[in-house]
Structures are given as structure tokens and as C-alpha cells.
N, CA, C and O atoms as CSV, one atom per row, in Angstrom:
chain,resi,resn,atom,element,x,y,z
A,1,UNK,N,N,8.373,24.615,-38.128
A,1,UNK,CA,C,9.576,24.233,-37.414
A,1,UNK,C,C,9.506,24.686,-35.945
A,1,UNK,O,O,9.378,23.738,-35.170
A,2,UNK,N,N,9.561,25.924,-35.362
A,2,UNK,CA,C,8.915,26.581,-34.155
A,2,UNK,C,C,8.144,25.809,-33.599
A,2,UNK,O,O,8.273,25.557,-32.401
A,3,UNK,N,N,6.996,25.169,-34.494
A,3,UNK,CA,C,6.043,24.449,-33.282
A,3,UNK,C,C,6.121,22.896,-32.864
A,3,UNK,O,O,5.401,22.371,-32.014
A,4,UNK,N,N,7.305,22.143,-33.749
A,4,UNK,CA,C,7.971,21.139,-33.629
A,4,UNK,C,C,8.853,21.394,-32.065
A,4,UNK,O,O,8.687,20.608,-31.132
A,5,UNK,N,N,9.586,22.342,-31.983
A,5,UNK,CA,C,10.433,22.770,-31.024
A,5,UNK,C,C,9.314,22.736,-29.742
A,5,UNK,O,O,9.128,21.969,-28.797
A,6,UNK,N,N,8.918,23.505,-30.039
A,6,UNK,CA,C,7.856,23.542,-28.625
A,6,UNK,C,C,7.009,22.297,-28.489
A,6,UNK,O,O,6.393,22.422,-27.431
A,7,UNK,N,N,6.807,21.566,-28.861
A,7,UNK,CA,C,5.940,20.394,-28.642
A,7,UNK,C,C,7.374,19.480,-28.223
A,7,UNK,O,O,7.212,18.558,-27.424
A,8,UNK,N,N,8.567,19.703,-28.687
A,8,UNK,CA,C,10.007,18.586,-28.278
A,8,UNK,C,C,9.776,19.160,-26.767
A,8,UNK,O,O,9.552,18.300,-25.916
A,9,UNK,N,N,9.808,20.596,-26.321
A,9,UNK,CA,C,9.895,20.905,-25.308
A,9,UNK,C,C,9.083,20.328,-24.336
A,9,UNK,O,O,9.546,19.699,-23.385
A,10,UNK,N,N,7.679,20.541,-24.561
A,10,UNK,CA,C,6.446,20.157,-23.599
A,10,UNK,C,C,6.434,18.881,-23.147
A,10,UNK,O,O,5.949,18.421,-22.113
A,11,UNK,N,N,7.430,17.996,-24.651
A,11,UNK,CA,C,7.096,16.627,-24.178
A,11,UNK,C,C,8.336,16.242,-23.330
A,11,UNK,O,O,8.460,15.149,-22.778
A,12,UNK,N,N,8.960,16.935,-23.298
A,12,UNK,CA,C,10.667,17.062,-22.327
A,12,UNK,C,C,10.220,17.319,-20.573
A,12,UNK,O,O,10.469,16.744,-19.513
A,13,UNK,N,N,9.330,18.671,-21.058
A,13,UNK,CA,C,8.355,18.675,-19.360
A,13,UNK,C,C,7.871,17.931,-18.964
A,13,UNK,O,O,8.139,17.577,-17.816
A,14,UNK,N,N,6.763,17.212,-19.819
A,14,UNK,CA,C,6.035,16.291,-19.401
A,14,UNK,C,C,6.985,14.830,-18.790
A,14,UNK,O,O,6.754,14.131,-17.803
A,15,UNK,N,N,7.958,14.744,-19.683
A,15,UNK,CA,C,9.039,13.589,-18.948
A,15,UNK,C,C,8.961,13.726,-17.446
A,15,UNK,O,O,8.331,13.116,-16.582
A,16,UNK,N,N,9.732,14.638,-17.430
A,16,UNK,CA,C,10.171,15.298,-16.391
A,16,UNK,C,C,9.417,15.042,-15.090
A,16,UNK,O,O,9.786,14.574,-14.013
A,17,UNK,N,N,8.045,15.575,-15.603
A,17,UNK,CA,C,7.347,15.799,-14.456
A,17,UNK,C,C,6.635,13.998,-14.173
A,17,UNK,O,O,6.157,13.689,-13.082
A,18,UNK,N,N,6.695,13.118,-15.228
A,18,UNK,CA,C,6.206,11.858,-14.703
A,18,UNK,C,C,7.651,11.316,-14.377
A,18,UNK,O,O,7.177,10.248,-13.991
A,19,UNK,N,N,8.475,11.205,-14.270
A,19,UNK,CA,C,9.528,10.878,-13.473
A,19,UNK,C,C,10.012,11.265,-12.320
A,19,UNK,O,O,10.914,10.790,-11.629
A,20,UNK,N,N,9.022,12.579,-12.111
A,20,UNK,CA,C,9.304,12.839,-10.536
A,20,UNK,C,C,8.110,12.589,-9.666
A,20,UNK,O,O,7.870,12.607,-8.458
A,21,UNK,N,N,7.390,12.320,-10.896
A,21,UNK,CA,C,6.204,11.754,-9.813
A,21,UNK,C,C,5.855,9.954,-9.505
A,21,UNK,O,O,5.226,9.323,-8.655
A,22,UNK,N,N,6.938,9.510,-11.143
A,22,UNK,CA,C,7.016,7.894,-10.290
A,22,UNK,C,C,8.017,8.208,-9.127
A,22,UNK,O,O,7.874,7.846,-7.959
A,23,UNK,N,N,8.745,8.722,-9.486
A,23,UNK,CA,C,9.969,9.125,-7.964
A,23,UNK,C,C,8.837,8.564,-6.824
A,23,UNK,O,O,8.612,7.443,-6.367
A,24,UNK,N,N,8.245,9.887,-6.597
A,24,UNK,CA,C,7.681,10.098,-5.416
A,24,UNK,C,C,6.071,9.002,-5.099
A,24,UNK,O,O,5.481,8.865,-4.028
A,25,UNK,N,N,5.850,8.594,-5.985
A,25,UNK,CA,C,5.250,7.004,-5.584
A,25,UNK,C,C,6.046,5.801,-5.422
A,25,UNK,O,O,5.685,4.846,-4.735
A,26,UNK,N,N,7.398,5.881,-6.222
A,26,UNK,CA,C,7.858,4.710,-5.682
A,26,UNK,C,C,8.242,5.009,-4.180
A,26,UNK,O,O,8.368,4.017,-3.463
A,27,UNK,N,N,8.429,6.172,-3.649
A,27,UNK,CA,C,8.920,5.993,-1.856
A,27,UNK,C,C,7.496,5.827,-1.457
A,27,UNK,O,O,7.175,4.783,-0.891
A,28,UNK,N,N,6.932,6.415,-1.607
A,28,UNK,CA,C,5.536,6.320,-0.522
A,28,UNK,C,C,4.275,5.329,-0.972
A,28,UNK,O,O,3.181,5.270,-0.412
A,29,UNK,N,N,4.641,4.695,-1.933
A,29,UNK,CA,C,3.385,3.769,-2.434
A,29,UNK,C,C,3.264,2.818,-1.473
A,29,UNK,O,O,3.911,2.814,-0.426
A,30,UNK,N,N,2.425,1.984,-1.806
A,30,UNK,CA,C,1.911,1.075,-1.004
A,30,UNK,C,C,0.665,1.263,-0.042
A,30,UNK,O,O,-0.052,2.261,-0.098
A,31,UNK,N,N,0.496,0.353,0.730
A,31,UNK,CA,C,-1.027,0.321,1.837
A,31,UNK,C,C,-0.818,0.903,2.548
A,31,UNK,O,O,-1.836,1.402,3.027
A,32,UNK,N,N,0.512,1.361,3.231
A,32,UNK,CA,C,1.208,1.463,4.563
A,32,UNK,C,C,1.548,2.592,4.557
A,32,UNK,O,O,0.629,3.171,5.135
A,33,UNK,N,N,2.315,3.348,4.266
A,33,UNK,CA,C,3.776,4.213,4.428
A,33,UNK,C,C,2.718,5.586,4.437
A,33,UNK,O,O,3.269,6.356,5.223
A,34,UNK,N,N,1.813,6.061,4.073
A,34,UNK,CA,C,1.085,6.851,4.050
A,34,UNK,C,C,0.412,7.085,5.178
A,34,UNK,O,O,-0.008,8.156,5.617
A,35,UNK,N,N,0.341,6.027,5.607
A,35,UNK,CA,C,-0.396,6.122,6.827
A,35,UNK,C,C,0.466,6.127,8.208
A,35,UNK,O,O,0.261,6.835,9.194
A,36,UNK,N,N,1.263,5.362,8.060
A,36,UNK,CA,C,2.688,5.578,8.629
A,36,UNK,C,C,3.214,7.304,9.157
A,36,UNK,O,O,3.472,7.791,10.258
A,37,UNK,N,N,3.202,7.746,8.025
A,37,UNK,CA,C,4.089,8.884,7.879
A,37,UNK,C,C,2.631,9.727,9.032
A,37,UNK,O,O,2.671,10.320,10.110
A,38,UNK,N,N,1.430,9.329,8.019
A,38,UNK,CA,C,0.453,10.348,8.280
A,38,UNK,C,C,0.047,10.498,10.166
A,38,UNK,O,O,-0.338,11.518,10.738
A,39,UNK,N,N,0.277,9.232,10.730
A,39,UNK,CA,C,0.757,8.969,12.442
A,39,UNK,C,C,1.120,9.949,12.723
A,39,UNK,O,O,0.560,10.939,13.192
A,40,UNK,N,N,2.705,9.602,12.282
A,40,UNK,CA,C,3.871,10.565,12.750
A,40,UNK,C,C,3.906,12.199,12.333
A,40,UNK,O,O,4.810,12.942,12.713
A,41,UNK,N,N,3.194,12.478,11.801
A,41,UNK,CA,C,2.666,14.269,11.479
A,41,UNK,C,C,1.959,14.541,12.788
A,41,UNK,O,O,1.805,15.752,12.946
A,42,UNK,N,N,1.477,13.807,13.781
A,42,UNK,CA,C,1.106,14.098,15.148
A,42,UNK,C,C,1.979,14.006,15.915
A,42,UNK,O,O,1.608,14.430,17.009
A,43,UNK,N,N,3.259,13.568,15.921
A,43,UNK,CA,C,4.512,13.503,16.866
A,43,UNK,C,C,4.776,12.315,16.929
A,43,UNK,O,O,4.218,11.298,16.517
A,44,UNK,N,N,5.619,12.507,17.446
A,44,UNK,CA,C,6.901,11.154,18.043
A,44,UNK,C,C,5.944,9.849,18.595
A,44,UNK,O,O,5.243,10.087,19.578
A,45,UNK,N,N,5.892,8.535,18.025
A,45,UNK,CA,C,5.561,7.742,18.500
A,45,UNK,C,C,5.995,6.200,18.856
A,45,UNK,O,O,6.750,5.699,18.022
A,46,UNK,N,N,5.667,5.451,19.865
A,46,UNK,CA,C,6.737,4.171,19.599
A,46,UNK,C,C,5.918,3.060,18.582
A,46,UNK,O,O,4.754,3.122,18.184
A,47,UNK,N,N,6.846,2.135,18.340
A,47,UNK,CA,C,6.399,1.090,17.531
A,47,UNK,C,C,4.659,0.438,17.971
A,47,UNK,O,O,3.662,0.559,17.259
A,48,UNK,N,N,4.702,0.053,18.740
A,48,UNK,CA,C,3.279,-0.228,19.657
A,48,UNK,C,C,2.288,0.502,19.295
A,48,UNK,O,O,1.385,-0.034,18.653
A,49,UNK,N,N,2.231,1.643,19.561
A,49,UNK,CA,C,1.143,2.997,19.397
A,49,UNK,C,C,1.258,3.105,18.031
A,49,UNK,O,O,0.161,3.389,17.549
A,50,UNK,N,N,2.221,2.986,17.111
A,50,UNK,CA,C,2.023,2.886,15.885
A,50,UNK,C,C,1.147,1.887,15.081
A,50,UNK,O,O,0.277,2.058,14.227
A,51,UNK,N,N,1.609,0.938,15.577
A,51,UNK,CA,C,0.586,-0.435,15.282
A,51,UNK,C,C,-0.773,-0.809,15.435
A,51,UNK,O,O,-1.465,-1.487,14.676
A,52,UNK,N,N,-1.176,-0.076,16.928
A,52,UNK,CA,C,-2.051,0.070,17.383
A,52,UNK,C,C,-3.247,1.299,16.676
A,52,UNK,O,O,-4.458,1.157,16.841
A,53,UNK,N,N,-2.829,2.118,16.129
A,53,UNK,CA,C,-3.384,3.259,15.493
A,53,UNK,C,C,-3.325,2.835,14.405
A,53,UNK,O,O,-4.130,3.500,13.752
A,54,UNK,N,N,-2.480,1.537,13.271
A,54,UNK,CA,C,-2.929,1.461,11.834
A,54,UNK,C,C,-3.771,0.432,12.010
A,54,UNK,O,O,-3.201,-0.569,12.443
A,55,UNK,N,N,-5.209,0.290,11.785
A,55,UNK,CA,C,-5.796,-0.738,11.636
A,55,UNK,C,C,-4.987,-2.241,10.672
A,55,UNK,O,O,-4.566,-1.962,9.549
A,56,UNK,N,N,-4.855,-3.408,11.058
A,56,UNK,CA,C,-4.272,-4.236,10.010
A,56,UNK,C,C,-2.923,-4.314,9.865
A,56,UNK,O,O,-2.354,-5.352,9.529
A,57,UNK,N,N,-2.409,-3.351,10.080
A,57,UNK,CA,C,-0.918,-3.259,9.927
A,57,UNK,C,C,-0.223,-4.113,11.055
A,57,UNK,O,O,-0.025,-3.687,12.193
A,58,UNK,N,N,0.172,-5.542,10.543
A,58,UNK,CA,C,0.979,-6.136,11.279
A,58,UNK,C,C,2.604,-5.893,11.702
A,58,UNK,O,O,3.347,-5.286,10.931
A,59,UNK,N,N,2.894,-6.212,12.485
A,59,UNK,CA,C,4.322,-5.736,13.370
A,59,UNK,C,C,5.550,-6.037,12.052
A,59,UNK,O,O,6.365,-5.152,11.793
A,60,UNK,N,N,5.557,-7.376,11.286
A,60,UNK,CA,C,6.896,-7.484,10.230
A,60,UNK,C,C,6.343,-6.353,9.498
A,60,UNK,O,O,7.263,-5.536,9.448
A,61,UNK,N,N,5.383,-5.904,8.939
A,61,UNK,CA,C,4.892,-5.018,7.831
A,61,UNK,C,C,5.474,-3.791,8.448
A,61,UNK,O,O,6.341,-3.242,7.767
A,62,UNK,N,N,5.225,-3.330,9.419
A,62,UNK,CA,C,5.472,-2.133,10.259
A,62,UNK,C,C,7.043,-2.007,10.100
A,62,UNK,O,O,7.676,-1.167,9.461
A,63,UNK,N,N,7.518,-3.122,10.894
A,63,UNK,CA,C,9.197,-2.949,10.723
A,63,UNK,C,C,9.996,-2.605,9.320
A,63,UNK,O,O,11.001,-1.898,9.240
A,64,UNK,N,N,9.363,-3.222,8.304
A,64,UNK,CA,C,9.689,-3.150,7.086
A,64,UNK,C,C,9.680,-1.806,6.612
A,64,UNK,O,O,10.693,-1.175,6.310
A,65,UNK,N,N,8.175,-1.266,6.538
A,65,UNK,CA,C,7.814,0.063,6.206
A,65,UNK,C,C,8.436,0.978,6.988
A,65,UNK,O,O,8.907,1.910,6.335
A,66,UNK,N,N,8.600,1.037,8.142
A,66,UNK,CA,C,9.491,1.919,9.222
A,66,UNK,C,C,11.210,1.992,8.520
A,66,UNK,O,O,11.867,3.001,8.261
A,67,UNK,N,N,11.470,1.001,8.404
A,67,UNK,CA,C,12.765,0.740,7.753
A,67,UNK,C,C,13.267,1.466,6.496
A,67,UNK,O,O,14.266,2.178,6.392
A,68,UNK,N,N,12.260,1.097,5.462
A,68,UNK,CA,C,12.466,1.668,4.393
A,68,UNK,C,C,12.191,3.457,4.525
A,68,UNK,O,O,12.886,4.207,3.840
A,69,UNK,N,N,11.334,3.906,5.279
A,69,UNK,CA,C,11.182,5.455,5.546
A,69,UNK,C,C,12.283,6.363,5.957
A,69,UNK,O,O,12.617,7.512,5.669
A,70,UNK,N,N,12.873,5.106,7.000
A,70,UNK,CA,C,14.275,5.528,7.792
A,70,UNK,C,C,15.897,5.964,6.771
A,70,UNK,O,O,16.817,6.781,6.784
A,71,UNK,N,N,15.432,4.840,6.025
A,71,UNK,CA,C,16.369,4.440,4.546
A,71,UNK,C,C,16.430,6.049,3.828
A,71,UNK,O,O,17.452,6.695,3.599
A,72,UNK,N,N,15.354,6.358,3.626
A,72,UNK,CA,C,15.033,7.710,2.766
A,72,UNK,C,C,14.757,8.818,3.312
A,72,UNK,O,O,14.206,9.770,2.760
A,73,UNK,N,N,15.251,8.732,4.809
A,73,UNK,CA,C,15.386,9.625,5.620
A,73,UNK,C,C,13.678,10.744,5.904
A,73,UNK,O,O,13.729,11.922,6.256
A,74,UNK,N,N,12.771,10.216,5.721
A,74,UNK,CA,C,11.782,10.250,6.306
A,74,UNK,C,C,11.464,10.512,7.788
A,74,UNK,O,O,10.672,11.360,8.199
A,75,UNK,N,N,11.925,9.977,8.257
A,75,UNK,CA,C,11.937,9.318,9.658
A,75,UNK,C,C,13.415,9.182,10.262
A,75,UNK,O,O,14.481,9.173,9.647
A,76,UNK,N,N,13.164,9.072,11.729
A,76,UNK,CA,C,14.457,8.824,12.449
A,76,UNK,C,C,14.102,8.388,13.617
A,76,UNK,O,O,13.489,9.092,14.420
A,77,UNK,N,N,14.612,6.611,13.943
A,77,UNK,CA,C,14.315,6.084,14.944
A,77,UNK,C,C,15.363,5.503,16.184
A,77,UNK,O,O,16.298,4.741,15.942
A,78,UNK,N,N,15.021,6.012,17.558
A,78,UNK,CA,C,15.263,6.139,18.337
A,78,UNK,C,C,15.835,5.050,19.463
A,78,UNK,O,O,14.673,4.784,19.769
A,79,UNK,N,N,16.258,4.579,19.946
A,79,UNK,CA,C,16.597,3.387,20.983
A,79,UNK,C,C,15.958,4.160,22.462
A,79,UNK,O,O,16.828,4.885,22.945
A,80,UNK,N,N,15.134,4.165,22.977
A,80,UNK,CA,C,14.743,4.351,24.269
A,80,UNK,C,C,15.987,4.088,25.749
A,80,UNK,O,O,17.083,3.990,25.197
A,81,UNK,N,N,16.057,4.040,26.284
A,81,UNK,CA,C,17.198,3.401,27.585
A,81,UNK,C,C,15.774,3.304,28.737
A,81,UNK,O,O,15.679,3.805,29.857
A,82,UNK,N,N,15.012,2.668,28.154
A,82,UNK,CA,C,13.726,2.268,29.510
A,82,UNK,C,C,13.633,0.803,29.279
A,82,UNK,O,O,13.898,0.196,28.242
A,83,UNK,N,N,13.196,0.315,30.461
A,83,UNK,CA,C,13.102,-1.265,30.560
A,83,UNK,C,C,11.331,-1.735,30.497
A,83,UNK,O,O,10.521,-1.693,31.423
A,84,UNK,N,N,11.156,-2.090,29.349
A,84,UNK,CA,C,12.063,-2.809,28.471
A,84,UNK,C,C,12.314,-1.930,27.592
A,84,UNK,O,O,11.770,-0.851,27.358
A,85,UNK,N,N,13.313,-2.541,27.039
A,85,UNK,CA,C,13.571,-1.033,25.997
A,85,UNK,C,C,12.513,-0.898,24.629
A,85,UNK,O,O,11.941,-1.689,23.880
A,86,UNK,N,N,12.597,0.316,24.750
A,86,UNK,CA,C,11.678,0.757,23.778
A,86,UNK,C,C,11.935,1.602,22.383
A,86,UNK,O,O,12.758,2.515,22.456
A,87,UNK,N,N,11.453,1.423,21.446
A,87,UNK,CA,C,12.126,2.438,20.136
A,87,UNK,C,C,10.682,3.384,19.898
A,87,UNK,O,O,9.458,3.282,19.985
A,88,UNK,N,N,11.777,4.391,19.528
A,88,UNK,CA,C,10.190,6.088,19.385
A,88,UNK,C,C,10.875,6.377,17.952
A,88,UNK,O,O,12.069,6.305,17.663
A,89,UNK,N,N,9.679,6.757,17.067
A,89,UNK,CA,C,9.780,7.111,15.619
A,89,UNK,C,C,9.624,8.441,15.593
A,89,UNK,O,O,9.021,8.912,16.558
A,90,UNK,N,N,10.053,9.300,14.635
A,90,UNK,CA,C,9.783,10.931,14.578
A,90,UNK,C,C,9.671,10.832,13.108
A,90,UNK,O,O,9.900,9.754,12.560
A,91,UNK,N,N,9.342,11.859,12.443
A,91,UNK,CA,C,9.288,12.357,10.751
A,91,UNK,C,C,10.613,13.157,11.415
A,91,UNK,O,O,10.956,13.517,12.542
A,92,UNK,N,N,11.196,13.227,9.930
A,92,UNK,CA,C,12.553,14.626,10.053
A,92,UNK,C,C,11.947,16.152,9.590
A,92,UNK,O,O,10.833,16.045,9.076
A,93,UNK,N,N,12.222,16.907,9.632
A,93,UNK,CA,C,12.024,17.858,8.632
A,93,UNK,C,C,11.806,17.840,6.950
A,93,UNK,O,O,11.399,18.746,6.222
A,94,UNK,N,N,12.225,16.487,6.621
A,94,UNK,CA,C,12.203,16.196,5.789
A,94,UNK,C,C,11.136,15.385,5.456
A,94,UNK,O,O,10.629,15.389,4.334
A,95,UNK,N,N,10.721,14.598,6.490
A,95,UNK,CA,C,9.710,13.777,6.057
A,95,UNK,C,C,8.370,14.450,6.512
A,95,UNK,O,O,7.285,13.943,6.227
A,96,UNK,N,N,8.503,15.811,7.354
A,96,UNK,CA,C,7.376,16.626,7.467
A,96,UNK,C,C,6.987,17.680,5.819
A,96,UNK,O,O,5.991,18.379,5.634
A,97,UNK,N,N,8.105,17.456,4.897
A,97,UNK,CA,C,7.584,18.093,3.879
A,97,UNK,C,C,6.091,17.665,3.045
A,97,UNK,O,O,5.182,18.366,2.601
A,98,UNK,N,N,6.319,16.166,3.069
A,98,UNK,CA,C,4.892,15.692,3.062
A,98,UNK,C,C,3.738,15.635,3.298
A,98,UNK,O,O,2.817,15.018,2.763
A,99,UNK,N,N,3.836,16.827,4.780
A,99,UNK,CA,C,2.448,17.282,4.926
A,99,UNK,C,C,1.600,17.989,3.795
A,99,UNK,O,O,0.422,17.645,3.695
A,100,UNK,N,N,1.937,18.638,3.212
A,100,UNK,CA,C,1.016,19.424,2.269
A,100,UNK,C,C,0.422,18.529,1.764
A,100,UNK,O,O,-0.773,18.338,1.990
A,101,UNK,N,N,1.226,17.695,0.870
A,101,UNK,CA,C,0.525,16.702,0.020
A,101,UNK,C,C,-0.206,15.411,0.967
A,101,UNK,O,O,-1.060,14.705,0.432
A,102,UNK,N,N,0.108,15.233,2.056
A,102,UNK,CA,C,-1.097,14.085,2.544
A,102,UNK,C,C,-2.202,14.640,3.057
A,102,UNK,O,O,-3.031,13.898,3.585
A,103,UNK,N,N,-2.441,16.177,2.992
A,103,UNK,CA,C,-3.454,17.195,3.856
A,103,UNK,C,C,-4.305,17.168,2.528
A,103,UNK,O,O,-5.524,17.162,2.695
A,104,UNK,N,N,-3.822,17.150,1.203
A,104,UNK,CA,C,-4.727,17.306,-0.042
A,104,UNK,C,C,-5.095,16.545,-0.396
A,104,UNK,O,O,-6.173,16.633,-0.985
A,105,UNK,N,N,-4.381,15.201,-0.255
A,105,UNK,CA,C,-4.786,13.889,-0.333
A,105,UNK,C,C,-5.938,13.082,0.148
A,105,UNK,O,O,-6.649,12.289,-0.469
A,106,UNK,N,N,-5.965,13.519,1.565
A,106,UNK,CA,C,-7.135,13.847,2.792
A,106,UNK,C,C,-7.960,14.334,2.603
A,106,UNK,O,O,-9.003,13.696,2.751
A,107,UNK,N,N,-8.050,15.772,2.156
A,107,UNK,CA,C,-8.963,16.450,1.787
A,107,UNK,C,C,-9.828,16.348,0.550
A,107,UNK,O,O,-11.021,16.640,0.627
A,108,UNK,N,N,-9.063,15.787,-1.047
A,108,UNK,CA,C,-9.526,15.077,-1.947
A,108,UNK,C,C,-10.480,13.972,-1.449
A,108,UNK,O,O,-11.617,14.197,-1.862
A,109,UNK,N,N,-10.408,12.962,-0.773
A,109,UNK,CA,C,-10.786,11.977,-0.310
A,109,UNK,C,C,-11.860,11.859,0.606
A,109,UNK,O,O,-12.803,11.087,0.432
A,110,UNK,N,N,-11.750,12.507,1.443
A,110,UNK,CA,C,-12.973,13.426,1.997
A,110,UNK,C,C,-14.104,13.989,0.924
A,110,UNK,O,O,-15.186,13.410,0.824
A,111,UNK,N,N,-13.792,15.123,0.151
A,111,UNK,CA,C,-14.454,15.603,-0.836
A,111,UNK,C,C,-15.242,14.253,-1.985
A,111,UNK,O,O,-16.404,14.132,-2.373
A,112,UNK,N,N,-14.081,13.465,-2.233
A,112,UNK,CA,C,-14.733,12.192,-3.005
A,112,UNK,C,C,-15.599,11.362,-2.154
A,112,UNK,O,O,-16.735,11.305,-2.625
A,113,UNK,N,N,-15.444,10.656,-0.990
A,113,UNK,CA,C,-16.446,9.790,-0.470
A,113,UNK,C,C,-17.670,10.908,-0.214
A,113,UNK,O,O,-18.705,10.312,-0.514
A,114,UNK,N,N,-18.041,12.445,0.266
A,114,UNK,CA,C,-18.895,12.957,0.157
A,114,UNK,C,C,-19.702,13.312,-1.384
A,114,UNK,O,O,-20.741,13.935,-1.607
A,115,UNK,N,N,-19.026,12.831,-2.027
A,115,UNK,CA,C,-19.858,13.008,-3.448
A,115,UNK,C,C,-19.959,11.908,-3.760
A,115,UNK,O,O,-20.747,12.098,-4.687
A,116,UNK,N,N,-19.775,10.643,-3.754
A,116,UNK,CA,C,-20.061,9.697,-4.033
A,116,UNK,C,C,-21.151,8.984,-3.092
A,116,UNK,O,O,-21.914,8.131,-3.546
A,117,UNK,N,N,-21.170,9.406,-1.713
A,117,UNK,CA,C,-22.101,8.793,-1.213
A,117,UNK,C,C,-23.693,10.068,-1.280
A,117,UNK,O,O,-24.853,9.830,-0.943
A,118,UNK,N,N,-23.232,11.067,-1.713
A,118,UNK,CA,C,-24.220,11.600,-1.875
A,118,UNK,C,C,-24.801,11.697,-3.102
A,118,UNK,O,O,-25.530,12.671,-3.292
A,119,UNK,N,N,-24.613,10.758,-4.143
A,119,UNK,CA,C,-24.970,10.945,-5.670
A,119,UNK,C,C,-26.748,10.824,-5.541
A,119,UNK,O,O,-27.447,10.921,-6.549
């Protein structure tokens, strides 16, 4: 009976923990938003320089993905008062929590293409 309980439990954790981790792929999944975010961990940038730094990433894709980041408070974007006017993107404090995990992500990835191209 005891080990019924504890296996109800583990599988209660285990819920748990894949529901917070579809959570956190459904905000940041995709081609984009990762790379997005991963920009803006270098500072404040405008739409342009953003575009310009994601390889492929076209301007509706950009707006979209910018949008939805903004939505989930990721990000916070700016109206310029320069002619022409211009908009500047920032991460919040909030959307800088993500550094850890895109630094391991990075670093995984790194570690994998060096073992794979060195097999």
C-alpha cells in the first residue's frame, strides 16, 4: 500500500513537472523567439538591427514574434520620437530570467555539434 502511495506521488511530480515544461515551450517554441530573446540578452535593440542579426527572419515573422514576447511580458517595446520614427526592444527583468537556460542551451549545442563532428 505505501509503495502505491509513492508511485501516485512521483507520478503527480512527474505531471507537474511536464506541464511546466509544455508551459515553457509553448512561450518560447518555435524558429524564432529564441533567438529573438537571445539578441536582446545583449541590450536594447531596434526592429532593423534585429532583423538584420537573425539570419532569415523576415520583418511580418519578426513583428509577430516581437508581439507575442511583448504579450508575455518578455520584452517591452518602445516608440522612439526620432524621424523617422523608430521602435527599440528591451528583455524585462523578466524576460532576462531566461538567460540561464539559453546559456545551457548554447552550451549543450556547442558541446553536441563538437561531438558529432568529431566522431
Amino acid at each position: 500500500m505505501e509503495k502505491d502511495k509513492s508511485t501516485a506521488l512521483e507520478q503527480a511530480d512527474c505531471s507537474k513537472i511536464l506541464f511546466a515544461i509544455q508551459d515553457t515551450l509553448d512561450l518560447i517554441s518555435g524558429k524564432w523567439k529564441i533567438k529573438v530573446i537571445s539578441v536582446l540578452l545583449y541590450g536594447k535593440k531596434n526592429f532593423t538591427d534585429l532583423q538584420r542579426q537573425i539570419n532569415g527572419l523576415g520583418a511580418k515573422m519578426l513583428s509577430k514574434e516581437l508581439q507575442d514576447l511583448e504579450i508575455n511580458g518578455l520584452l517591452t517595446r518602445t516608440v522612439n520620437t526620432t524621424k523617422p520614427i523608430t521602435v527599440s526592444y528591451e528583455l524585462t527583468d523578466y524576460g532576462h530570467t531566461l538567460e540561464p537556460i539559453i546559456k545551457e542551451l548554447a552550451d549543450w549545442g556547442t558541446k553536441h555539434r563538437h561531438k558529432i563532428i568529431n566522431r
